[in-house]
N, C-alpha and C positions, 0 to 999 in steps of 0.2 A: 276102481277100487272103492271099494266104500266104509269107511274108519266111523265108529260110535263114539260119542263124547256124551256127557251130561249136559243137557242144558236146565240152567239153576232158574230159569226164567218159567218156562215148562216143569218144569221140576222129573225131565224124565231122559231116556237115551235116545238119543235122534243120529240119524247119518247125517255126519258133516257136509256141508255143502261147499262145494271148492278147498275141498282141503290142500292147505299148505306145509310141509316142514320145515321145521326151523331147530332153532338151539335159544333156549331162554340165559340170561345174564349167567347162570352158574355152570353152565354147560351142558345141561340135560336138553335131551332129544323134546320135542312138542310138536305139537297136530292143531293148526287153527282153522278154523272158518266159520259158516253161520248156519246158524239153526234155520232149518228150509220151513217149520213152520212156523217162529215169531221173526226171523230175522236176529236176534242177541245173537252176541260172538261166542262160538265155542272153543275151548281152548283144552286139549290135552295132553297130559303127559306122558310121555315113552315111545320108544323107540318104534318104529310102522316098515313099511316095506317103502314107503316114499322115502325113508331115511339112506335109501341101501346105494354107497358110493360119496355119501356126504360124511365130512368130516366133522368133529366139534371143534371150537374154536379153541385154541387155548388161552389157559389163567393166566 
């Protein structure tokens, strides 16, 4: 599956490499990994199909 993020390093949209989901401190859904051409971590937000069966943490 392959999820776009920004990379701010690039300054452009790249497919994430090794994308992971998670849940950042507030409880929103996030997409992290790294930019396949510098290497900088990309990090985005909202919910993906990697999300689907994972709960958010609660407040």
């Amino acid at each position: 599956m392959e999820i776009e993020g920004y990379c701010v390093k690039c300054k452009a949209k790249r497919v994430i490499e090794k994308p992971t989901a998670g849940f950042n401190k507030r409880g929103s859904a996030v997409v992290f990994g790294k930019c396949p051409t510098c290497g900088t971590k990309i990090y985005r937000i909202g919910r993906t199909k990697l999300h689907d069966g994972m709960e958010a943490p609660k407040k």
